[in-house]
PAGUSE-743362 format. One line per 2 residues: for each residue x, y, z of C-alpha. Coordinates in steps of 0.2 Angstrom, whole numbers. Layout:
N
X:Y:Z | ...
***
This chain:
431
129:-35:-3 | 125:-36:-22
110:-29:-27 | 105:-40:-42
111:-56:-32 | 98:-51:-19
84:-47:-28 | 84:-63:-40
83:-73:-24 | 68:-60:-17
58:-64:-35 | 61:-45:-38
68:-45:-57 | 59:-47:-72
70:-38:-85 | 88:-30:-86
101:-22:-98 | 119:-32:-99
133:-26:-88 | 120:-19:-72
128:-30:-61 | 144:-27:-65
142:-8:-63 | 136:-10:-47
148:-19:-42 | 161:-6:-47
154:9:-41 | 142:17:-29
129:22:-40 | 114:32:-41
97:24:-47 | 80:31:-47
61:29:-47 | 46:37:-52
30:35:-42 | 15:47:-49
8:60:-32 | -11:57:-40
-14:54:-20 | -8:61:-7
-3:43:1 | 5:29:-6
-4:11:-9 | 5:-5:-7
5:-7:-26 | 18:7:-24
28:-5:-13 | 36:-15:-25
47:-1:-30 | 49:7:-14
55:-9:-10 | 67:-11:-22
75:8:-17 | 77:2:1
85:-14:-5 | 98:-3:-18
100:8:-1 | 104:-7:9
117:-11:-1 | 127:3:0
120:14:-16 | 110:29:-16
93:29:-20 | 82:44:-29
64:44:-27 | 56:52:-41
39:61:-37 | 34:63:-56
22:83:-53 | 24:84:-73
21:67:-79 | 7:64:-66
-3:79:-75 | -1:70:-90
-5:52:-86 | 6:35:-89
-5:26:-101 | 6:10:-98
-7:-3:-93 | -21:9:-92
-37:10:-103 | -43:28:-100
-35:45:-98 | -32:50:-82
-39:64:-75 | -28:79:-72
-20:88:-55 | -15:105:-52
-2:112:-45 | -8:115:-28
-13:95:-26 | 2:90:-32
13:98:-19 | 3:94:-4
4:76:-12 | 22:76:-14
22:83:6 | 14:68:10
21:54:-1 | 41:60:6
33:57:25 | 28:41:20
43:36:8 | 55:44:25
49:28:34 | 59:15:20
72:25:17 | 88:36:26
86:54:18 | 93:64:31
110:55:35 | 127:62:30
132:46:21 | 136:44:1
121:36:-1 | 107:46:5
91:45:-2 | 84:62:-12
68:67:-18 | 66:76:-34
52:82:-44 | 51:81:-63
38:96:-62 | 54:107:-55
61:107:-72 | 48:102:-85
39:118:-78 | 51:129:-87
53:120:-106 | 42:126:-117
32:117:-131 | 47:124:-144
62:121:-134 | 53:102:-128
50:98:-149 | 66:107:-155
77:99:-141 | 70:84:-133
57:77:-146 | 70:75:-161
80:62:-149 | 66:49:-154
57:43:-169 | 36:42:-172
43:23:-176 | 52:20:-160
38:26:-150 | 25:17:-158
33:2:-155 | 31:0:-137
17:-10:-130 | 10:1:-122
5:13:-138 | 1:-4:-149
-12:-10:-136 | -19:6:-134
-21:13:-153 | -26:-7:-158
-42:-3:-147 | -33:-22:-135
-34:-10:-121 | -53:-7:-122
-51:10:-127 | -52:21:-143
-34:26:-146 | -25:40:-135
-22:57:-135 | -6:66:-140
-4:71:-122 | -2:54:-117
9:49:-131 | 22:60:-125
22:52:-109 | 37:40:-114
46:54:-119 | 45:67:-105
47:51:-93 | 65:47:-107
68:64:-100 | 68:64:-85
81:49:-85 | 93:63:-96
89:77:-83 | 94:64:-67
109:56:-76 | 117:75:-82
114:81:-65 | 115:66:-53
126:56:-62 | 111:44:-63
114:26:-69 | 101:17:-67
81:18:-71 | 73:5:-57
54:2:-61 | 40:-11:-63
37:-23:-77 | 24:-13:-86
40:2:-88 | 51:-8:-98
46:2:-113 | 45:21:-104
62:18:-96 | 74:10:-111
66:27:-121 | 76:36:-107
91:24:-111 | 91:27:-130
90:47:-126 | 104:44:-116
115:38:-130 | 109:47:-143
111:64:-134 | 129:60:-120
133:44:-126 | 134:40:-109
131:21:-103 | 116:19:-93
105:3:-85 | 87:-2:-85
81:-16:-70 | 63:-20:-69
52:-31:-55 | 40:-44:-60
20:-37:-56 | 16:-45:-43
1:-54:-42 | -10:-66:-30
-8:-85:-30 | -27:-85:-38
-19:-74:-52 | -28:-60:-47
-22:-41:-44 | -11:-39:-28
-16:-24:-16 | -35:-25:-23
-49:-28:-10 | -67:-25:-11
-64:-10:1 | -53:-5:-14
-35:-2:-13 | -25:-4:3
-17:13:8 | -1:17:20
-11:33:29 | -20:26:41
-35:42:37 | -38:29:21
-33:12:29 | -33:7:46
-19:-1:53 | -29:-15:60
-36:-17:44 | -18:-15:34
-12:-27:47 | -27:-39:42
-22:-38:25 | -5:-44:28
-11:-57:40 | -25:-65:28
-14:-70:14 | -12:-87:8
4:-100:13 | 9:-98:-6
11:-80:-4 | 15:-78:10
32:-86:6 | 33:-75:-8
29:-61:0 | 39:-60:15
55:-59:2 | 47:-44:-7
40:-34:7 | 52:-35:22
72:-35:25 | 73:-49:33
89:-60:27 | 89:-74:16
94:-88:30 | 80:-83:42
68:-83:28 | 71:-100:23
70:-106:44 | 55:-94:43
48:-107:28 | 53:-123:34
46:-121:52 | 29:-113:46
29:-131:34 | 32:-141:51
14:-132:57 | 5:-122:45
-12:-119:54 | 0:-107:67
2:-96:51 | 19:-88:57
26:-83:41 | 10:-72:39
10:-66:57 | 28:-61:55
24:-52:37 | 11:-43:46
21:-39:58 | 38:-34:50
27:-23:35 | 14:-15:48
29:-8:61 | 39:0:45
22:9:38 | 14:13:55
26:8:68 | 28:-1:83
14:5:93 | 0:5:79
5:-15:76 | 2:-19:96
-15:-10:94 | -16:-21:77
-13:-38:87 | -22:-32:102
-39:-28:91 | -36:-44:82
-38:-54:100 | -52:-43:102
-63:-50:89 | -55:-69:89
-51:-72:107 | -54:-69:123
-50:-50:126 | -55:-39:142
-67:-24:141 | -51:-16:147
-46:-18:129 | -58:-16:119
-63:3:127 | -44:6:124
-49:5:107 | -50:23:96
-66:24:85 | -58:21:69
-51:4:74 | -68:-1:83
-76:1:67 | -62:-8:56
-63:-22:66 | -83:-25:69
-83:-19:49 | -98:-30:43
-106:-34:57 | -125:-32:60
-128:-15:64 | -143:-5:75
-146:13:78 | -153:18:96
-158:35:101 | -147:44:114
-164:48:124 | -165:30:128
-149:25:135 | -150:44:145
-165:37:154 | -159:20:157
-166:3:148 | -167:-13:152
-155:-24:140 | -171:-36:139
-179:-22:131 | -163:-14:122
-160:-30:112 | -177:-32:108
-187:-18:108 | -177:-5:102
-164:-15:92 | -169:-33:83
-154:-42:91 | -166:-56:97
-181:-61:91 | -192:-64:107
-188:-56:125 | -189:-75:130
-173:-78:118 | -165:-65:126
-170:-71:143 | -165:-91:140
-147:-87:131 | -143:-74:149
-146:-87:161 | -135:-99:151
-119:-85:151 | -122:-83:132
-124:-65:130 | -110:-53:133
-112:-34:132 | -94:-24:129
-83:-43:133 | -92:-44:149
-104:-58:154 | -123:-50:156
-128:-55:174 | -146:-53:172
-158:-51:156 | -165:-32:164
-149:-26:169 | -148:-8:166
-140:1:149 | -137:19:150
-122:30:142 | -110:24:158
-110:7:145 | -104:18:130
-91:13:120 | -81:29:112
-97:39:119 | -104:30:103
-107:10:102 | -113:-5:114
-105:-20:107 | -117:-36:110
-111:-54:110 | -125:-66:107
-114:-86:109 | -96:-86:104
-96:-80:86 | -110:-69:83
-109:-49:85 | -120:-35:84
-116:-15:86 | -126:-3:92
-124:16:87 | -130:26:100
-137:46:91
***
C-alpha cells in the first residue's frame, strides 16, 4: 500500500515536503511521532496521529512513537495561550507506562517484523545535555531569525494569542523538538517527522537541523486539525475531553460519543478513525444515503473505534447499555450493569437520595416515590399512572402502587431506577 496515496483519500494530509512519496516508495522507512505524557491516558485528540502511525505501519513501514518526557516539562506553545504547567520525573514515567499500554492497542510492538513499532523517550537523552553543550552544540544550528519566524512565536509575542509574550523556556521548544528529529534520524535512521497541522513549524526546524548538521535528506507530513461540521473543536464535550482509560471515560459514554455524530462527520470520520478499506467505506456511504435515520456509518464508527480502544467485550456492554436506556431491555440487563456504566448511562437524569434505614425496613413504592423521594407529585399520581402499567421500577412493570421496596430491589447494592411512562427517568441513591 502507498502511504501518502492512502491518506489523501482518508482527508489525513495537510502539508508535505517534495519527494515523501517517492521515498516511501523506495524503501522501508522509519517515521516518528511525538505525543506529550502531561496525562497518564491518551484523548482522542491524540488519535489523529496515532492514526496516521498505524496507517504508515499498515503499510509496511515502521512506526516510532515519540513520548516527549523532556519537551512535555517544557511545554509546546504551538496553538497554546498560556504556559503549561510543569511534570516531574516521577509523573512522567508512570504516564509514559500508561500511554505505551494504550498506544500497544494500534500498533504491533512486540513482532519480529522490520517494522515494528518502538517507543522512545526524548527525556532518555535531553537528561544528560547540559545548558553549555545544548547552546554550544544544538542552539548555533538555528538563527533568533528563523525561530522568530514561525507562527507559532509571532502569534504568541504579538499578544494574537491572548497572552503577553512567552518565556524563553518555551521558545526553545522548537529547538529541543528540531533535536529530537537529529537524535532519531542519527540513531534510527529516521526519515520522516509525522505530526499535526499546528507542527509544521516545530518539525521543518528539525528538517533544517538535519541539513545543516549531516546533510542528510529528511521529510516532514502533516494532518489537517480536524474539526466538527459546526466548526467547532473535535474531542471537546461539556464533560471535557474524551479519554481512552476508561477510569476517565466510560466506554459507554466513549461509545456514545462516536455514536452521536453528525451524517457529515461521520463520513469523514470513519476514514480518519478506523482501517477499514476504501471500497467498503464508499458501500458504507452509499447505503447509509439510501436510509440515513438507521445511522449505520455511525454505529459502524462506534463500533470499529470502541473495540480497538476498549475491545470487544466493553463495545457489547456499550450496545447492550445503549438498549438499556432506548429500548426495551430486561432487568436481567440492566443489573448486569457495573456501577460506572449505570451512572454514564442515567448521567443527567433526576436524582434523589434515600436513607439505607428505609429500604432496610421495607416501604411501600407509594410512599418511596412520594414521600421520601419527589418523583410524583401526589400519591394519587402514583396510584393512577400504576394501574395504567406506566411506572416501571428496575425495567419491570410495578404490580401494585404499595408493593414493597427493600434492599432485595437494589441495584449495584446502591440505586432503584424508576420509570414514570416511556421516556422519563428518575435514580434513587440508596445511603
Amino acid at each position: 500500500m502507498n502511504f501518502v496515496q492512502e491518506l489523501k483519500w482518508r482527508g489525513m494530509i495537510q502539508d508535505m515536503t517534495p519527494g515523501t512519496e517517492e521515498q516511501l516508495q523506495k524503501e522501508l522507512t522509519s517515521a516518528y511521532l511525538g505525543i506529550d505524557p502531561t496525562a497518564d491516558s491518551l484523548h482522542i485528540g491524540h488519535l489523529v496521529g496515532v492514526m496516521m502511525l498505524r496507517h504508515f505501519q499498515l503499510c509496511g513501514h515502521k512506526p516510532i512513537a515519540l513520548i516527549g518526557g523532556a519537551t512535555g516539562m517544557i511545554g509546546d506553545p504551538s496553538g497554546k495561550s498560556k504556559e503549561r504547567v510543569l511534570i516531574d520525573e516521577e509523573k512522567l514515567r508512570h504516564n509514559q507506562e500508561a500511554l505505551k499500554k494504550q498506544l500497544a492497542r494500534f500498533l504491533d510492538f512486540d513482532s519480529d517484523a522490520p517494522n515494528a513499532a518502538i517507543l522512545v523517550n526524548n527525556y532518555d537523552w535531553m537528561k544528560n545535555f547540559t545548558f553549555l553543550d545544548f547552546i554550544r552544540n544544538i542552539g548555533k544550528m538555528i538563527t533568533v531569525n528563523y525561530m522568530m519566524s514561525k507562527d507559532s512565536v509571532k502569534r504568541r509575542l504579538s499578544g494574537e494569542a491572548g497572552t503577553d509574550g512567552m518565556s524563553f523556556t518555551e521558545f526553545t521548544y522548537q529547538l529541543l523538538q528540531g533535536y529530537d528529529y537529529v537524535h532519531l534520524n542519527e540513531t534510527h535512521g529516521c526519515k520522516l517527522q509525522l505530526g499535526g497541522a499546528d507542527q509544521w513549524g516545530n518539525i521543518t526546524t528539525g528538517t533544517e537541523m538535519i541539513r545543516k548538521m549531516s546533510g542528510n535528506e529528511v521529510f516532514a507530513l502533516t494532518c489537517p486539525l480536524i474539526t466538527k461540521a459546526d466548526g467547532k473543536k473535535f474531542g471537546k464535550t461539556e464533560q471535557g475531553n474524551i479519554w481512552l482509560d476508561k477510569r476517565y471515560t466510560s466506554p459507554y459514554r466513549f461509545y456514545q460519543f462516536w455514536l452521536n455524530v453528525s451524517d457529515d462527520d461521520a463520513e469523514k470520520y470513519i476514514k480518519i478513525f478506523t482501517s477499514i478499506c476504501r471500497e467498503e467505506i464508499e458501500a458504507l456511504v452509499a447505503e447509509h444515503a439510501q436510509a440515513p435515520h438507521l445511522r449505520l456509518l455511525q454505529k459502524r464508527l462506534a463500533m470499529e473505534v470502541t473495540v480497538l480502544v476498549h475491545g470487544e467485550e466493553e463495545y457489547n456492554k456499550a450496545v447492550e447499555a445503549s438498549g438499556i436506556l432506548f429500548g426495551n431491555a430486561s432487568t436481567e440487563a440492566l443489573r448486569s450493569l457495573d456501577e460506572d456504566t449505570l451512572l454514564a448511562v442515567f448521567d443527567g437524569v433526576p436524582q434523589f437520595e434515600v436513607s439505607r434505614e428505609a429500604l432496610a425496613e421495607g416501604v411501600k413504592a407509594v410512599d418511596l416515590t412520594t414521600d421520601l423521594a419527589a418523583i410524583f407529585a401526589s400519591k394519587g399520581e402514583m396510584r393512577k399512572l400504576v394501574q395504567g402499567g406506566g411506572v416501571s421500577v428496575n425495567k419491570e412493570k410495578l404490580a401494585a402502587f404499595d408493593q414493597v421496596m427493600t434492599t432485595e430491589n437494589l441495584l449495584n447494592d446502591k440505586y432503584i431506577l424508576v420509570q414514570k411512562g416511556k421516556k422519563n427517568y428518575y435514580l434513587i441513591i440508596v445511603k
